[in-house]
C-alpha positions as CSV (number, residue, x, y, z in Angstrom):
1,X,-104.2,2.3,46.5
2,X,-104.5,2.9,42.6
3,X,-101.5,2.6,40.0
4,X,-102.7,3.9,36.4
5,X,-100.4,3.1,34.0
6,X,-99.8,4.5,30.8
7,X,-97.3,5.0,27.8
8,X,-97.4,1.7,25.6
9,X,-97.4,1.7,22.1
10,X,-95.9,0.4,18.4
11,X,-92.6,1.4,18.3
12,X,-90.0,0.3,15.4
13,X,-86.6,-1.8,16.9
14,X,-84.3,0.5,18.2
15,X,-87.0,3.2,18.9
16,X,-88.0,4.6,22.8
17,X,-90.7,4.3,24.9
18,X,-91.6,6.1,28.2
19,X,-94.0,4.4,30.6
20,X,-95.8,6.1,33.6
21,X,-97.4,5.1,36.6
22,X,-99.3,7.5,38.8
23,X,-100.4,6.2,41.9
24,X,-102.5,7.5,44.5
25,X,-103.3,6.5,47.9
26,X,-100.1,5.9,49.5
27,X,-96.5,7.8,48.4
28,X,-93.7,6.3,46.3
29,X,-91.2,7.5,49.2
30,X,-93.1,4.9,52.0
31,X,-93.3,2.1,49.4
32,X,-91.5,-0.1,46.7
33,X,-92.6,-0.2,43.2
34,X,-91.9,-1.8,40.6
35,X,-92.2,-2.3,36.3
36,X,-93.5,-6.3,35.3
37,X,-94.0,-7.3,32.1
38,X,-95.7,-10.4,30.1
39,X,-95.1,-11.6,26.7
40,X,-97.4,-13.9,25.0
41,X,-97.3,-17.2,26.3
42,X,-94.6,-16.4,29.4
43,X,-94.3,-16.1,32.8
44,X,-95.1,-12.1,34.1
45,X,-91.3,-11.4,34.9
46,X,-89.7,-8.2,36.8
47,X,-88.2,-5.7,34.9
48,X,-86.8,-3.0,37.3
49,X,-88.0,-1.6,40.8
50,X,-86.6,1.1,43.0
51,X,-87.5,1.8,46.4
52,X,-88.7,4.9,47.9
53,X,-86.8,5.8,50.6
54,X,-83.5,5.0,49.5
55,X,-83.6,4.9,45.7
56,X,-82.1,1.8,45.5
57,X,-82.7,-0.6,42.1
58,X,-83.0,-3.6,40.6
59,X,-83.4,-4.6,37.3
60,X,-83.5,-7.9,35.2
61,X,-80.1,-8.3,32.8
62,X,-81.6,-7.7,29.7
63,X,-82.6,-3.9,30.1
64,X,-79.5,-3.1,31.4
65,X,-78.4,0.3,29.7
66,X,-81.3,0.4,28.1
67,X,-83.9,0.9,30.5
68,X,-83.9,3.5,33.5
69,X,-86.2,4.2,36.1
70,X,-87.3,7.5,37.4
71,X,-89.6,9.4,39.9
72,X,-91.6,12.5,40.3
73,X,-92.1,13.2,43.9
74,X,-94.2,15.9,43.4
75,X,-97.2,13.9,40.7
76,X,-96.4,10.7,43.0
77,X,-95.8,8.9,39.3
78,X,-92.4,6.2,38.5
79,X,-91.2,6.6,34.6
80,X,-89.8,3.6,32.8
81,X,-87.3,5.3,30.0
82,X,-86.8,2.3,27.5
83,X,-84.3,3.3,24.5
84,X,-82.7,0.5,22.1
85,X,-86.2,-1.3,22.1
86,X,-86.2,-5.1,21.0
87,X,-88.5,-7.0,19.4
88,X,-87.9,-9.2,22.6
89,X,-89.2,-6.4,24.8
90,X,-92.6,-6.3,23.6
91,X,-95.0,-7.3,26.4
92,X,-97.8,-5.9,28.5
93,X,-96.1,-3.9,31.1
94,X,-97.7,-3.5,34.6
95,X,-96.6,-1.4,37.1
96,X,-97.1,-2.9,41.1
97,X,-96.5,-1.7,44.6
98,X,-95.1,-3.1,47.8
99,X,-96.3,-1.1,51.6
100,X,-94.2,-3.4,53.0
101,X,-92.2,-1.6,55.6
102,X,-88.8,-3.1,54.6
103,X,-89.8,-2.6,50.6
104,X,-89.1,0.5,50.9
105,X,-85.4,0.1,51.3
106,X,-84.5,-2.9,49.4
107,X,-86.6,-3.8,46.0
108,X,-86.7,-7.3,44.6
109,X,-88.6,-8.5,41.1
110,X,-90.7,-11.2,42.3
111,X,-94.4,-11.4,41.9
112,X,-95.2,-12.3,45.2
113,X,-93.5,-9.4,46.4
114,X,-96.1,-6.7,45.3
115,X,-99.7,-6.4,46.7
116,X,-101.6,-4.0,44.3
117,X,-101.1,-3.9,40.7
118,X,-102.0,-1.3,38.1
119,X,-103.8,-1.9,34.8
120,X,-101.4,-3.2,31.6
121,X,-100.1,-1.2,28.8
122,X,-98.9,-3.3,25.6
123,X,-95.8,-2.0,24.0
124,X,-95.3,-3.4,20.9
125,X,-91.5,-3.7,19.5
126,X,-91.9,-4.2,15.4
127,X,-90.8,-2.6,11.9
C-alpha cells in the first residue's frame, strides 16, 4: 500500500488549493480514505473522508462548503478541492487509508482509524 500525496503550496486568504493522493496497492472502491491535517503545535485532526463503495462522507465543520472531496476511479487517486482558504487552514495535510472491510461503507475522522499513511504536503494560507 502506497499513498503519494501532492498539491500543497502558499496560497493568499481566500485563494484554492487542490490536493491529490494516488494510491497504489489496493483500490479506493475496497477501502476508506481519508484527508488529516496538522498545524503547528496541534493535534493531527480529520478533515474529510469518503468511502469507496458507497461514497459516503464525512467532514470536520470548519470545511464545510469549502472543501469537497473527489475520486478518479480510473488513476485510483482522491482530490481535496479547498476554495475560501483560511489562514486557519494552513497545516500539513496527509492523506490515510482504512482496508477495513466495514471502512468501506461508513468513514469516520479518527486517527486510529487508518492503517497506512501517505507522505505530508504543507499548504500554507497567507497574504
Amino acid at each position: 500500500v502506497q499513498l503519494q500525496t501532492s498539491g500543497g503550496g502558499l496560497v493568499q486568504p481566500g485563494g484554492s488549493l487542490r490536493l491529490s493522493c494516488v494510491a497504489s496497492g489496493f483500490s479506493l472502491d475496497d477501502s476508506a480514505i481519508v484527508w488529516f491535517r496538522q498545524a503547528p503545535g496541534k493535534e493531527r485532526e480529520g478533515v474529510y473522508c469518503i468511502s469507496g463503495s458507497t461514497g459516503s462522507t464525512n467532514f470536520k465543520s470548519s470545511v464545510k462548503g469549502r472543501f469537497s472531496i473527489s475520486r478518479e476511479r480510473a488513476s485510483n487517486t482522491l482530490y481535496l478541492q479547498m476554495n475560501s482558504l483560511k489562514p486557519e487552514d494552513t497545516a500539513v495535510y496527509y492523506c490515510a487509508v482504512s482496508l477495513v472491510y466495514s471502512a468501506r461503507y461508513s468513514c469516520g475522522l479518527q486517527k486510529y482509524e487508518y492503517e497506512y499513511w501517505g507522505q505530508g504536503t504543507l499548504v500554507t494560507v497567507s497574504s
